[in-house]
N, C-alpha and C positions, 0 to 999 in steps of 0.2 A: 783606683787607677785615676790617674789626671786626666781632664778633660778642659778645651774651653770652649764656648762659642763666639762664632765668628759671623759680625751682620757689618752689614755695608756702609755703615754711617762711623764704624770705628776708625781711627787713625792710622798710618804706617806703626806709627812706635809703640803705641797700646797694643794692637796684635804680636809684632816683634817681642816684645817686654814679655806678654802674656804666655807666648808661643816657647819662651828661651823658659821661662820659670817652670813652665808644664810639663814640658820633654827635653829640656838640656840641649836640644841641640836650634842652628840657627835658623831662621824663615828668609831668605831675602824674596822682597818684592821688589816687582819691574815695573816703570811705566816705560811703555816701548820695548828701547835696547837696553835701556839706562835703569838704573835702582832707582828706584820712587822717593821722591821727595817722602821725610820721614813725618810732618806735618799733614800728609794728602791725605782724602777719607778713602776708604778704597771702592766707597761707588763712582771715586773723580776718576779714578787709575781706569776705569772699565774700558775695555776694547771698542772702538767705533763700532764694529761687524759685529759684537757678540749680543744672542739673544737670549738676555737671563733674564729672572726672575725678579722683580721689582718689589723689595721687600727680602730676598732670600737671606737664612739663616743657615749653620752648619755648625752641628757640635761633633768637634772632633776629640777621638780618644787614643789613647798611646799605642795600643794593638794596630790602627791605622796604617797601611804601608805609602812611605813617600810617595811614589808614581801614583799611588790610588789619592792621595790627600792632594796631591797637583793639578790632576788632573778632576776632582770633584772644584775647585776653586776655580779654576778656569770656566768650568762649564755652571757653576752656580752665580760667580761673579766676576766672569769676562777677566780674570785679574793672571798673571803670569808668575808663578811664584816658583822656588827650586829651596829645597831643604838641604842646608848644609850643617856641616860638623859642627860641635861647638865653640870653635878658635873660629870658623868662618873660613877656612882656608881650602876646603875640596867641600867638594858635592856628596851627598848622602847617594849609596843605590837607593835605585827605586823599589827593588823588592822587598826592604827592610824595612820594618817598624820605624815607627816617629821616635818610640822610645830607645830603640837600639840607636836610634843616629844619634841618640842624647852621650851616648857612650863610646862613640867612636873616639 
């Protein structure tokens, strides 16, 4: 089963890239309201208010449900993220596998 892990010193587009190869479907990241510059590390992207882990790491795998892999990112690294299809055009549910949104 695919898996990758995800630490705070990676870039938007090494995650993105990583994220689309492992489970076919897309990652956008937010900084704010706005899609994160694709150059940013994602410990720059972090929430002012949020109180994460200084160093966290997160290996995610395809059985993973979108809402639950969103909301572990948020609360491990402040970061704002929504899993869409693989064209990028609608939003994944959030009850469904990482690897079902590959398939949408």
């Amino acid at each position: 089963m695919a898996s990758i892990e995800i630490k705070g010193r990676m870039k938007v587009k090494t995650l993105q890239k990583q994220f689309k190869e492992a489970f076919g479907c897309t990652l956008r990241i937010y900084n704010g309201k706005r899609f994160a510059d694709s150059v940013a590390t994602l410990a720059s992207l972090r929430i002012k208010d949020a109180k994460v882990e200084k160093g966290a790491e997160l290996k995610v795998v395809g059985h993973m449900k979108c809402g639950s892999f969103e909301n572990k990112i948020l609360e491990l690294f402040g970061i704002k993220t929504q899993v869409a299809d693989p064209n990028d055009e609608k939003l994944a549910p959030n009850d469904i596998t990482l690897s079902k949104a590959g398939e949408l």
